[in-house]
C-alpha positions in Angstrom: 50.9 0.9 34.8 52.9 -2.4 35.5 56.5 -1.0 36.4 55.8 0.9 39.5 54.1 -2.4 41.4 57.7 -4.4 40.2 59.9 -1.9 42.3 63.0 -0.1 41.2 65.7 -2.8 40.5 62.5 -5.5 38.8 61.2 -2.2 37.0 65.0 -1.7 35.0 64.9 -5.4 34.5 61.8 -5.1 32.9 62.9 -2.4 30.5 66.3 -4.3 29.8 64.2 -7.5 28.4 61.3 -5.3 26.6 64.7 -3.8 24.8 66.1 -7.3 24.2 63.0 -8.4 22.6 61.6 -5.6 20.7 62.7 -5.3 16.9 64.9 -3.3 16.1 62.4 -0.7 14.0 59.3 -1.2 16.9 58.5 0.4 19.9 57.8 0.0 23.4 54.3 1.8 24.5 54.4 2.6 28.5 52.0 4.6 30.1 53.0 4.5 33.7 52.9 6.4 37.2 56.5 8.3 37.5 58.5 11.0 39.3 56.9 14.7 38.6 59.4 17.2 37.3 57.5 19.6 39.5 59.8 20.1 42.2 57.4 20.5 44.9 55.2 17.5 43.8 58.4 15.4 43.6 59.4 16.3 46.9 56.3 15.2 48.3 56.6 11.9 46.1 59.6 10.7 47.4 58.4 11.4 51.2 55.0 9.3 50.3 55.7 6.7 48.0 57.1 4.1 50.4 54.2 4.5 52.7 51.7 5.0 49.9 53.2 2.0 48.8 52.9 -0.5 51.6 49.2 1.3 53.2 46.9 0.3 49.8 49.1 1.1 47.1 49.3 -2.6 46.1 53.2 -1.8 46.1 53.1 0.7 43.5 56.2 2.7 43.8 55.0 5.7 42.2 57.9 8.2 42.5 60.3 6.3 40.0 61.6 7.7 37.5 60.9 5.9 34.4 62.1 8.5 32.0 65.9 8.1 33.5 65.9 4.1 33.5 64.8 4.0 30.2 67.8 6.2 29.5 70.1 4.2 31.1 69.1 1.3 29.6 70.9 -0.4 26.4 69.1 -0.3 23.2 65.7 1.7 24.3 65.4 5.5 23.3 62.6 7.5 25.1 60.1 9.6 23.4 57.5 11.7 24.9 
């Protein structure tokens, strides 16, 4: 549970170096707080996160989407 507290942009730089230093045949194991692909509950994500963020959430960001950025990212594939 480390990339939400590291924000968006420090989250896909985290995920850029775990791919640049992983070999090639290993994995990455993440278990992490991300967006719900329940509409409703995303919804109300994204309108708390900030706030849930900055009032006790120790700056967890916990509406990213960690599925996409790993996606995105070069040399990382995702596997649920």
């Amino acid at each position: 549970f480390s990339l939400c507290v590291m924000g968006n942009e420090g989250a896909k730089k985290c995920i850029e170096e775990m791919a640049g230093v992983v070999k090639p045949s290993g994995k990455i194991l993440l278990v992490e707080n991300t967006r719900s692909s329940n509409p409703l509950l995303g919804s109300y994500q994204d309108l708390t996160a900030s706030s849930a963020a900055d009032l006790g959430g120790k700056g967890c960001v916990y509406n990213q989407n960690v599925g996409e950025m790993i996606n995105k990212s070069k040399g990382i594939r995702l596997e649920k």
